[in-house]
N, C-alpha and C positions, 0 to 999 in steps of 0.2 A: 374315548369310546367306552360307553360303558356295558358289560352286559348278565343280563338278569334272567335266573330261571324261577318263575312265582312257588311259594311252598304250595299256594292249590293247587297244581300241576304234577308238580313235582310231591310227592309226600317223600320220602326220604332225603336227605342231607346226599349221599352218594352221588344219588340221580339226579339232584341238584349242581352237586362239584361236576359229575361230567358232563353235562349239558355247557355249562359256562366254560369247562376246560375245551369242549371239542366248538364251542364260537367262537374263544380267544384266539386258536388255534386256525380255525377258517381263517377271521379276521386278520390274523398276521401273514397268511400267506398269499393272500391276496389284495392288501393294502394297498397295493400299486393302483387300483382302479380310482380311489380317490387321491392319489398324492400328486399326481399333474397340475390340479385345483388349486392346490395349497401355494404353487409354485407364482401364479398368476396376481394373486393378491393378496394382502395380508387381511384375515378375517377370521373369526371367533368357529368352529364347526363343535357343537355338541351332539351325538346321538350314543342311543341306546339301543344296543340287540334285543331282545324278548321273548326268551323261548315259549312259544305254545302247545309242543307235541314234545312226548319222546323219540328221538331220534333215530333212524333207522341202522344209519351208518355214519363215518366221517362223509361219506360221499356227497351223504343226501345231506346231511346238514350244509359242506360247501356248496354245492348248489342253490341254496337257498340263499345264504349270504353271500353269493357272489352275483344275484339275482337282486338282492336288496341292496348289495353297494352299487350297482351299474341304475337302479331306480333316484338312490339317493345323489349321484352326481349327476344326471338329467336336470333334478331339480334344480342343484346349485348353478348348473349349468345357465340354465332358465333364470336363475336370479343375478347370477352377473353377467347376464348379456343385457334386463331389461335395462331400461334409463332410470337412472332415480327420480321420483314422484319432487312434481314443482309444484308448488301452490302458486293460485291464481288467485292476484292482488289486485284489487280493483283500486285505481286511483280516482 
């Protein structure tokens, strides 16, 4: 999991680090939403957080990633339920 706060957003270094320190921080305390996933099958997950705003509070930043991790396992959810794609062989 990687997570990034842009320097045009961000103009100082500071509000940089605590933006990424208060998502790391969300992130680790609510990991649990995607770690059931991880259990199921063996498979590669890369994402990245993105801050776009300066943050109001810890509060409102965890709500927001705890909002984008309950979106991002729907998805995976959605992908390991469909059937893997079969090509149609024509003899």
């Amino acid at each position: 999991m990687g997570f990034i706060a842009p320097k045009r957003q961000f103009k100082r270094a500071v509000d940089r680090n605590r933006m990424k320190r208060l998502l790391r921080e969300a992130y680790r305390l609510n990991q649990h939403i995607l770690t059931p996933l991880f259990d199921k099958k063996v498979f590669g997950f890369h994402a990245a957080l993105v801050a776009q705003k300066n943050p109001g509070s810890f509060n409102d930043t965890e709500a927001e990633v705890i909002e984008l991790l309950h979106q991002a396992r729907e998805k995976v959810e959605q992908y390991l339920d469909t059937p893997p794609l079969t090509e149609n062989k024509k003899q």
